[in-house]
C-alpha positions as CSV (number, residue, x, y, z in Angstrom):
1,X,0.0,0.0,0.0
2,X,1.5,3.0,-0.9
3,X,1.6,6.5,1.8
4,X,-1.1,8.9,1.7
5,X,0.0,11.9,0.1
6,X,-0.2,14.9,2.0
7,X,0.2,18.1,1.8
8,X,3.9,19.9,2.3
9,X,2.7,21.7,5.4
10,X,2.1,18.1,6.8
11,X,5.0,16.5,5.1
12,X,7.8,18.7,7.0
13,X,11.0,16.9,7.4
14,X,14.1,18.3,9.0
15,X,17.5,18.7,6.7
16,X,19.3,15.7,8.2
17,X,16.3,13.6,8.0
18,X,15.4,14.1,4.0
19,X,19.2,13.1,3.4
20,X,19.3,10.1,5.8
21,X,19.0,7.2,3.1
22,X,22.3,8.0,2.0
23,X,24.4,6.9,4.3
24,X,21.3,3.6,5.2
25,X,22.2,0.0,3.9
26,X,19.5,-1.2,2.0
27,X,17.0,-3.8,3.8
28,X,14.3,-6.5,2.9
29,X,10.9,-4.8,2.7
30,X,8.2,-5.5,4.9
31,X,5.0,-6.5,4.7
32,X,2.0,-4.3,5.2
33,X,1.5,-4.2,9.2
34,X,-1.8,-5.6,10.5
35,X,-0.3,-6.5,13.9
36,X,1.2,-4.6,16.5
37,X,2.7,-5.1,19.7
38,X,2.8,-3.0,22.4
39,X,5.8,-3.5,25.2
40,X,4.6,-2.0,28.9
41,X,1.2,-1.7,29.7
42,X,1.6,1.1,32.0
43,X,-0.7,4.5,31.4
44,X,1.1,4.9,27.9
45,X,1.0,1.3,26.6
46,X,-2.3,0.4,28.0
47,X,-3.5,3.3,26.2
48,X,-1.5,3.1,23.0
49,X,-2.7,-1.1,22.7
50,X,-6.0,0.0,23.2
51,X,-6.5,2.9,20.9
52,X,-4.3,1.2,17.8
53,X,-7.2,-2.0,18.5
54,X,-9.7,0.5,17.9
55,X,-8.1,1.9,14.7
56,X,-8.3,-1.6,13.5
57,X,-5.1,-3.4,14.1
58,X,-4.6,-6.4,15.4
59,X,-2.6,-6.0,18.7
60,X,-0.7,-7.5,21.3
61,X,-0.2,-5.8,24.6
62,X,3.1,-7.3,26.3
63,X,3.7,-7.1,30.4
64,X,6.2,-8.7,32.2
65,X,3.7,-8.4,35.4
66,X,1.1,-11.5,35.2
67,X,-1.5,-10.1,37.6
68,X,-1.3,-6.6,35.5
69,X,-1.8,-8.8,32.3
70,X,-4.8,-10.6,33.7
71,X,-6.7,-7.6,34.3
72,X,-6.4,-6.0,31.4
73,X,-7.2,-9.3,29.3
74,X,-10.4,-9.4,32.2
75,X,-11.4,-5.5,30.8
76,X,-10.0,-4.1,33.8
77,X,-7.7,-1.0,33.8
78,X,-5.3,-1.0,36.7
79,X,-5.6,3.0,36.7
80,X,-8.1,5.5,36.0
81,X,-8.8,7.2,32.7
82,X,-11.8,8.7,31.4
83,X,-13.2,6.6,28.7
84,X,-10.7,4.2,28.3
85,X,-11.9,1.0,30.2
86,X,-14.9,0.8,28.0
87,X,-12.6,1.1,24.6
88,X,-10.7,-1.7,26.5
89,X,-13.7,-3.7,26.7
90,X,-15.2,-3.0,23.5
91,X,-11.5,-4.1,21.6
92,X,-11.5,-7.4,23.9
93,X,-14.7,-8.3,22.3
94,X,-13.6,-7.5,18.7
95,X,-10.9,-9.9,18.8
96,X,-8.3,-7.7,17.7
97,X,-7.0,-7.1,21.1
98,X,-4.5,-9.1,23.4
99,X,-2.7,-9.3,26.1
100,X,0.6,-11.7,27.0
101,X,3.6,-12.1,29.5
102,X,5.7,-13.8,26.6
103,X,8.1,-11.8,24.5
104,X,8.3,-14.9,22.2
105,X,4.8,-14.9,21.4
106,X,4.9,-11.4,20.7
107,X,8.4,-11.1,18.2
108,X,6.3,-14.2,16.2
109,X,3.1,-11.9,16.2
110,X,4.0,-8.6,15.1
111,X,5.7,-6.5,12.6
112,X,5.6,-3.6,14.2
113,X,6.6,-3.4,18.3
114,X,6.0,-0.3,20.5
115,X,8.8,0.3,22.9
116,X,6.2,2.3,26.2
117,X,7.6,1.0,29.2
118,X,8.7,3.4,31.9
119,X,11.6,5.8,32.7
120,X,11.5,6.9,35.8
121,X,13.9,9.4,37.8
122,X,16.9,7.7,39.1
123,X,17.3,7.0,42.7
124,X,20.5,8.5,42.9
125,X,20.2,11.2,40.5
126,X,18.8,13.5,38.7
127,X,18.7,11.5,35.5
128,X,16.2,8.8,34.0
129,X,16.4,5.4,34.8
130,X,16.8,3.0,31.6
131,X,16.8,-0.4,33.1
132,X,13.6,-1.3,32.3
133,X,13.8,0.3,28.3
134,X,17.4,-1.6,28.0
135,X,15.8,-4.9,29.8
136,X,12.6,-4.8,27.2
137,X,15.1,-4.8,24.2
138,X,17.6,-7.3,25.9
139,X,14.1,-9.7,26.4
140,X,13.0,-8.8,22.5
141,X,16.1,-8.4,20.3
142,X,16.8,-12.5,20.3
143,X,13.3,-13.6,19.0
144,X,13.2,-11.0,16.3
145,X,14.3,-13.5,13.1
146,X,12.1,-11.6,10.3
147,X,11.9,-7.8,9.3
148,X,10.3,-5.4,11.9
149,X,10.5,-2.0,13.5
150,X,11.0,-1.5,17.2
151,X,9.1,1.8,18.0
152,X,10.4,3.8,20.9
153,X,7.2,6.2,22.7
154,X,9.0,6.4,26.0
155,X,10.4,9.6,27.0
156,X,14.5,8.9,27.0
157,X,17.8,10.7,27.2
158,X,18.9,11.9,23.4
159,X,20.9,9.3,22.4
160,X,18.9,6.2,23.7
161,X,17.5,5.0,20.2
162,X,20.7,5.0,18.6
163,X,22.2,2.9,21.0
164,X,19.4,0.9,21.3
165,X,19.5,0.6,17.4
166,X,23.0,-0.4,18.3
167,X,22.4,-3.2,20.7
168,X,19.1,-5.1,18.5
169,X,21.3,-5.0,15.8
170,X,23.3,-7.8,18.1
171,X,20.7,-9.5,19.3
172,X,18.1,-10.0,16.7
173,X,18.8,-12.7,14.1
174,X,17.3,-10.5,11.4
175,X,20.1,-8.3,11.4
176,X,20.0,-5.1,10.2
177,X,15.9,-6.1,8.9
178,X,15.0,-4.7,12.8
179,X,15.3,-1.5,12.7
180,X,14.5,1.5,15.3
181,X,12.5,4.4,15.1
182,X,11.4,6.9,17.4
183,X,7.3,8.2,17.6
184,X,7.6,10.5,21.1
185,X,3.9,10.3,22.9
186,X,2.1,13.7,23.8
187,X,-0.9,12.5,26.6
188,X,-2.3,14.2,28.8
189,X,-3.9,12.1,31.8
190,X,-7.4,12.9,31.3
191,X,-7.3,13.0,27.8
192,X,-5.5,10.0,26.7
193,X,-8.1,8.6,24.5
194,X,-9.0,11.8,22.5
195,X,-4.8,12.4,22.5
196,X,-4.2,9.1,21.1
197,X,-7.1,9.0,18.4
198,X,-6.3,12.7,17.2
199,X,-3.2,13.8,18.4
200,X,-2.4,17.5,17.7
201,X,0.6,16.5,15.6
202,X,2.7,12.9,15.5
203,X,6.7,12.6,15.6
204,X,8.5,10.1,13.3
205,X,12.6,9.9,14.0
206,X,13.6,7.3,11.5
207,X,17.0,5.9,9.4
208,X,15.6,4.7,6.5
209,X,12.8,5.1,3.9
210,X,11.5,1.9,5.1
211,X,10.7,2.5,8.6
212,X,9.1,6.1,7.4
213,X,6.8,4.1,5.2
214,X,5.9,1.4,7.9
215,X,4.8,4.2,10.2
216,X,2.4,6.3,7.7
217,X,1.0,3.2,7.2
218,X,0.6,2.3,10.9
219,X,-0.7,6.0,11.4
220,X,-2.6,5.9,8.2
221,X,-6.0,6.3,9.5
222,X,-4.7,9.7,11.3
223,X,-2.8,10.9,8.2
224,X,-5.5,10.9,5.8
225,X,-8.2,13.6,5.6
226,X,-11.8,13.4,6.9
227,X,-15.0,14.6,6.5
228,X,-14.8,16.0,10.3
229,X,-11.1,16.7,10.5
230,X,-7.9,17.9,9.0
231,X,-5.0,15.2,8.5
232,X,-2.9,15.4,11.8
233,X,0.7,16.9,11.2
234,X,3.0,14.8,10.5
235,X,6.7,15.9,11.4
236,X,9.7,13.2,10.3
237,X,13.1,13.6,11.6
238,X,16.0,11.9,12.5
239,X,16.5,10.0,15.8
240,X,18.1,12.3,18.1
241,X,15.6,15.1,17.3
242,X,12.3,12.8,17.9
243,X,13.7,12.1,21.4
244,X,14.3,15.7,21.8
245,X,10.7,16.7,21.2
246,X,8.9,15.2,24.1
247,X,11.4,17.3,26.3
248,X,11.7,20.2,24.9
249,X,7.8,20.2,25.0
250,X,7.6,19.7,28.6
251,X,10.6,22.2,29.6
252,X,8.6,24.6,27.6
253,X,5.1,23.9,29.5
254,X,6.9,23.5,33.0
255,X,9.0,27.1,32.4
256,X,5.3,29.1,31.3
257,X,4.1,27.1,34.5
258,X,6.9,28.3,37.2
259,X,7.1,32.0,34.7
260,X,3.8,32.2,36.4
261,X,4.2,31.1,39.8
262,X,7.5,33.3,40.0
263,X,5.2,36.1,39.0
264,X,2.9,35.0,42.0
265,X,6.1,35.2,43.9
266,X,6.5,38.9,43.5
267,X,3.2,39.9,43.8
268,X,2.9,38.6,47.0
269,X,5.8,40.9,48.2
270,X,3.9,43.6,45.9
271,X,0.9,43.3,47.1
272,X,-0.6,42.7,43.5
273,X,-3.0,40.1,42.3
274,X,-1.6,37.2,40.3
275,X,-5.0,36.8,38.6
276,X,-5.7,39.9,36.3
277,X,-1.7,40.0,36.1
278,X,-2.1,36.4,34.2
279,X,-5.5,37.9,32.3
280,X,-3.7,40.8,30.6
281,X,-0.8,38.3,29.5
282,X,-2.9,35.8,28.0
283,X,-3.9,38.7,25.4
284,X,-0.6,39.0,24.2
285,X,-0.8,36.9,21.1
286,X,2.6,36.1,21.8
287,X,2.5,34.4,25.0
288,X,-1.1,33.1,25.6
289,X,-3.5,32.2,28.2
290,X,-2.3,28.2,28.4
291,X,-1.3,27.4,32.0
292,X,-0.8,30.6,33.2
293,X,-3.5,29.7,36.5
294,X,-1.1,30.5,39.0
295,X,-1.0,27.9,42.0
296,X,1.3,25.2,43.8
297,X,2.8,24.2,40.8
298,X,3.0,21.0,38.5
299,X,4.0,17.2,39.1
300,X,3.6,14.2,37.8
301,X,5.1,10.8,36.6
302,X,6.1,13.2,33.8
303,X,7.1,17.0,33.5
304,X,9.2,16.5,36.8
305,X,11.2,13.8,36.1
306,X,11.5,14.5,32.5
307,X,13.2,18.4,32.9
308,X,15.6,17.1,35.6
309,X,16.7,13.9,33.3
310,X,17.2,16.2,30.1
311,X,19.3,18.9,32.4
312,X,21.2,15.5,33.2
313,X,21.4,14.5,29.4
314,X,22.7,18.3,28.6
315,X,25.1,18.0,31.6
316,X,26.9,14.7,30.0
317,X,26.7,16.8,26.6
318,X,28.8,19.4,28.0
319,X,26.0,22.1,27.2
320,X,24.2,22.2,31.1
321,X,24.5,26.1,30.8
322,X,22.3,25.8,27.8
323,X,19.4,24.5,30.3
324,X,19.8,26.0,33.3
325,X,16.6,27.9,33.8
326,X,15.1,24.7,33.8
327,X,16.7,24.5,37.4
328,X,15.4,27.6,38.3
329,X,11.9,26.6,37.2
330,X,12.6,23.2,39.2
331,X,12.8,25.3,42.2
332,X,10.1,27.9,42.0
333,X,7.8,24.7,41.4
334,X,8.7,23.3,44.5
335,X,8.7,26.4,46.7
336,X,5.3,26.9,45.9
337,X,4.6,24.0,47.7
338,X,6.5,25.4,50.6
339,X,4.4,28.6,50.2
340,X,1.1,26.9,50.6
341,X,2.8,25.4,53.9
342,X,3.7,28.5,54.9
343,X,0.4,29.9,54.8
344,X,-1.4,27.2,56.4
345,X,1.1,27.7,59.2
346,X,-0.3,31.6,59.4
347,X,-3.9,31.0,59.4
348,X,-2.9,28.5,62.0
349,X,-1.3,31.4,64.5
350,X,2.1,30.4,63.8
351,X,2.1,26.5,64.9
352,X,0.9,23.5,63.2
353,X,1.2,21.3,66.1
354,X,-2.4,19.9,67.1
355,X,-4.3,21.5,64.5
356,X,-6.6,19.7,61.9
357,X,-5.9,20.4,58.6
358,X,-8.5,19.1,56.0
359,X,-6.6,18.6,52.4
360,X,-9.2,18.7,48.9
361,X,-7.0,16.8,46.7
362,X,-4.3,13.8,46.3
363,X,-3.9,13.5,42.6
364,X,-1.5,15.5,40.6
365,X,-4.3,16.9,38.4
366,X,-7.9,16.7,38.0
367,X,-9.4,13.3,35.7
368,X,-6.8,11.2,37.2
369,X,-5.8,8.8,40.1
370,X,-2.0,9.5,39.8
371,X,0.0,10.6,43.1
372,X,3.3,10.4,41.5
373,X,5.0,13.8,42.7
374,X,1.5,15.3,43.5
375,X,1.7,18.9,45.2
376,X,-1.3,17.9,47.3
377,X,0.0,15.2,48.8
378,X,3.6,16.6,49.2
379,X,2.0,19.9,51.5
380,X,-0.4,17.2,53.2
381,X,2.7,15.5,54.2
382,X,5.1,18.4,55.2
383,X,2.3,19.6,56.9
384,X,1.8,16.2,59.1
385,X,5.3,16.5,59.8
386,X,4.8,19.3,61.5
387,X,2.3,18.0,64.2
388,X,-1.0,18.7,62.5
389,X,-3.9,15.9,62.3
390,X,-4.3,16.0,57.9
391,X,-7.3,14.2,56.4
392,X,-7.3,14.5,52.6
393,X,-10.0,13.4,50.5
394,X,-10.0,13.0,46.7
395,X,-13.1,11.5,44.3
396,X,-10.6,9.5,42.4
397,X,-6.9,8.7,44.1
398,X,-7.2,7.9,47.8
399,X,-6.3,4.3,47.3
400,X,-3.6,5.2,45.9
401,X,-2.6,7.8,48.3
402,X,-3.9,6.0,51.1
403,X,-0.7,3.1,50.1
404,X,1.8,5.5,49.8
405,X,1.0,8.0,52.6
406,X,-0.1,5.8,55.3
407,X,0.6,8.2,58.3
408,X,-2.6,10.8,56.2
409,X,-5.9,10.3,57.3
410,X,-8.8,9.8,54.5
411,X,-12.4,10.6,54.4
412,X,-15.2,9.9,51.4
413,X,-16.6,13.5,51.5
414,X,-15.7,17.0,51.4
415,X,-17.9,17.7,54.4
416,X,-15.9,14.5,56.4
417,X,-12.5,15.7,55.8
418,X,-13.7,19.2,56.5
419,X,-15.5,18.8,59.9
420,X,-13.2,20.1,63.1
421,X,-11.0,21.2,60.8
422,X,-8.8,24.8,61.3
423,X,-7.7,25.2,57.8
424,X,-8.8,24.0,54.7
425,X,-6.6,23.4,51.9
426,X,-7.9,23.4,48.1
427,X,-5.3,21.8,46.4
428,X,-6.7,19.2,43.8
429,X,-8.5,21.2,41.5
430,X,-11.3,18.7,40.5
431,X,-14.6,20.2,39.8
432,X,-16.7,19.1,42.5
433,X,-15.1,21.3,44.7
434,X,-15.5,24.4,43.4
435,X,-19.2,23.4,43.8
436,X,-19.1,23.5,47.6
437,X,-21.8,25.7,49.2
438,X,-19.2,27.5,51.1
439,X,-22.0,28.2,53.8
440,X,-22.7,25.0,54.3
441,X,-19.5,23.6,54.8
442,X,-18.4,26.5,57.3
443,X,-21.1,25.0,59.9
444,X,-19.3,21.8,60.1
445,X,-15.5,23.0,60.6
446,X,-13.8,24.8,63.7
447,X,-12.0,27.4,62.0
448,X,-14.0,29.2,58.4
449,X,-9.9,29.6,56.7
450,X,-9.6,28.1,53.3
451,X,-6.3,28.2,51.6
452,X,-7.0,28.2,47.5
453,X,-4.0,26.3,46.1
454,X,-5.0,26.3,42.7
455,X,-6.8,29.7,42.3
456,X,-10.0,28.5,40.9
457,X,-12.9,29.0,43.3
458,X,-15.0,32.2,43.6
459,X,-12.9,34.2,46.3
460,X,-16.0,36.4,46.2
461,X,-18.3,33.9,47.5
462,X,-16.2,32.3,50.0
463,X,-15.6,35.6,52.2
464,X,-19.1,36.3,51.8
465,X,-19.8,33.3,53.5
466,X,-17.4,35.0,56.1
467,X,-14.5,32.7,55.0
468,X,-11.0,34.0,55.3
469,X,-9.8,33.2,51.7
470,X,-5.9,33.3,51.4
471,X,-4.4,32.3,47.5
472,X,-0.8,32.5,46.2
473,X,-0.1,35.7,44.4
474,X,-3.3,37.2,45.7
475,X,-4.2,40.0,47.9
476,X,-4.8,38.8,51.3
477,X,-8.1,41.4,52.4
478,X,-10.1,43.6,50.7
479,X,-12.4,43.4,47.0
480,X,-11.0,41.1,44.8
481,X,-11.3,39.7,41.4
482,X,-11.4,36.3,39.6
């Protein structure tokens, strides 16, 4: 089957990669890909495996964990996403969608196999950990004896897929027919699905004609135009670049981010308002309104982990002063967190010690149940630490949290986390909350202090409810503005 042709807007292609074939020896072609495997079924695989089922390929989902494996082939997601556990269910049923523990089974399967298992930060560094990237290859490369393309969607260190290209090429009896490409993934938790199925642009980093070909075909369905969309832009490059993407994507979002909570910073000492400071910005044309909501900052399995691994990567590359704001931007995330401590310490007349503090939020961001580096649980648990009694409640994570924080206390309301308490902290920003009846709430606690972490409730209507309503960046008395 030959590529869709598309347009040249679409069909942009950086200098090195339009004269890559040079310098590529020649390989058998491969068939036209109907099957797909999918290596990791974390958030990213899961989700890839799922969504390539529903765009009609046959695919394999591959996970060294048995009990992980079992309830995904059962229809069960072992996370929350919005929408995906009923694509899950709906691919099992088609046919077209498995799930194994056997790397065998999957190199005789597939054509084309989608490196998404994780990279997290190191334990003893700032950098990412690539044991279990390496270890998915190592387990691959010897039961790859006919042509096929090893996809990498993990975030990784520029540099990785060329030595991982490297390595397969000594592993796998095909030789040089097992190639590596790169196709960085863009997802935001709460969003996978629609991010997956139409992506606001796709990434190829490629070596050969061959591979390029394989994935237009692969992403066919995306790359050709619709009756209700545009063809998604399509942007082929070489290896090193692709890697680069995904990082450079999330140093950019986490710098407007901190930009933003720095500017919250000095209005505090100002005393300015964050809020209509962030309004007249996002009418520059230049800059934006995006994540400019000032508040205690971003985290993640991803935009943490990822800037401190590519100041790591630069560091090694001998340009670290090329990337050093993203240090800076590293810290003004975290004292935010700090801040909102700081605060809560205030409204609590200076001591912590033996108050009750009630905590609206444990995931990182709204639409998910991920803890990993979540603001709301790091201030719940500096704050415990300092003698208070902290019960959190979230509509989505507290299992989660409850595993990892086990020293928190958890409730299954709003109004049961809230009663007793001194201060309350808003630090999830999930919608139910900013549905609270602020009168209603303020008969069950001991103390009528709320502490906005995330700047998106109606300061208005809280201090009519004769709330004291403290936010970073904002003023602390008087008429104010959202």
């Amino acid at each position: 089957m030959e590529p869709p042709v598309l347009s040249k807007s679409v069909q942009s292609k950086s200098a090195s990669a339009q004269s890559r074939t040079a310098t590529v020896t020649a390989a058998p072609p491969l068939p036209r890909a109907r099957r797909l495997s999918v290596i990791g079924t974390g958030y990213l695989g899961a989700t890839h495996a799922v969504c390539m089922a529903a765009l009609g390929f046959e695919t394999l989902g591959l996970d060294v964990d048995a009990e992980k494996v079992a309830a995904l082939s059962a229809g069960r997601l072992p996370f929350y996403e919005p929408g995906l556990e009923d694509l899950l269910r709906d691919q099992l049923a088609t046919g077209r969608l498995r799930f194994t523990t056997s790397y065998e089974e999957a190199a005789a399967f597939a054509d084309v196999h989608f490196l998404c298992v994780g990279t997290p930060q190191r334990t003893d560094g700032p950098g990412a950990d690539l044991r279990y990237v390496d270890g998915a290859v190592q387990a691959l490369g010897p039961h790859l004896t006919r042509p096929c393309l090893l996809v990498g969607k993990s975030t990784v260190p520029v540099g990785t897929a060329a030595r991982l290209e490297a390595l397969l090429a000594q592993l796998a009896p095909a030789g040089q027919g097992a190639e590596v490409a790169w196709n960085p993934e863009f997802l935001r938790e709460g969003f996978a699905v629609q991010d997956t199925l139409r992506p606001d642009r796709l990434v190829f980093g490629v070596t050969s004609d061959r591979a390029e070909r394989l994935l237009r075909e692969v992403y066919a369905p995306l790359l050709e135009p619709a009756e209700e969309r545009e063809p998604v832009p399509l942007v082929v490059a070489d290896l090193a670049t692709a890697e680069l993407v995904k990082v450079a994507a999330n140093s950019f979002l986490a710098m407007k981010i901190s930009f933003i909570n720095a500017m919250a910073e000095v209005c505090e000492a100002a005393g300015a308002d964050v809020l209509p400071l962030a309004q007249a910005l996002s009418h520059d044309p230049r800059i934006g309104g995006r994540f400019l909501r000032p508040g205690v900052g971003f985290g993640g399995g991803c935009l943490p982990k990822d800037i401190r691994a590519f100041t790591a990567r630069a560091e090694e590359l001998g340009v670290g002063r090329a990337v050093r704001f993203l240090h800076q931007a590293d810290e003004v995330n975290l004292r935010r967190r700090d801040a909102v401590v700081g605060l809560a310490r205030e409204l609590s007349g200076g001591d912590l010690c033996g108050r009750r503090i009630a905590v609206l939020g444990a995931a990182f961001k709204p639409g998910s149940d991920d803890i990993r580096d979540s603001p709301a649980l790091a201030v719940a648990d500096l704050i415990e630490r300092e003698g208070a009694e902290v019960v959190v409640y979230d509509p989505m994570a507290m299992d989660n949290a409850r595993k990892v924080f086990p020293a928190l206390s958890f409730a299954d309301s709003v109004t049961k986390a809230a009663v007793g308490s001194d201060v309350l902290l808003h630090l999830t920003e999930w919608p139910e909350f900013e549905d609270i009846d602020p009168r209603a709430l303020g008969v069950t606690v001991a103390g009528q202090r709320i502490i906005d972490g995330r700047n998106t409730l109606d300061a208005s209507r809280w201090r009519a409810a004769g709330w004291e309503y403290r936010a970073l960046g904002r003023p602390r008395s008087g008429p104010i503005r959202d």
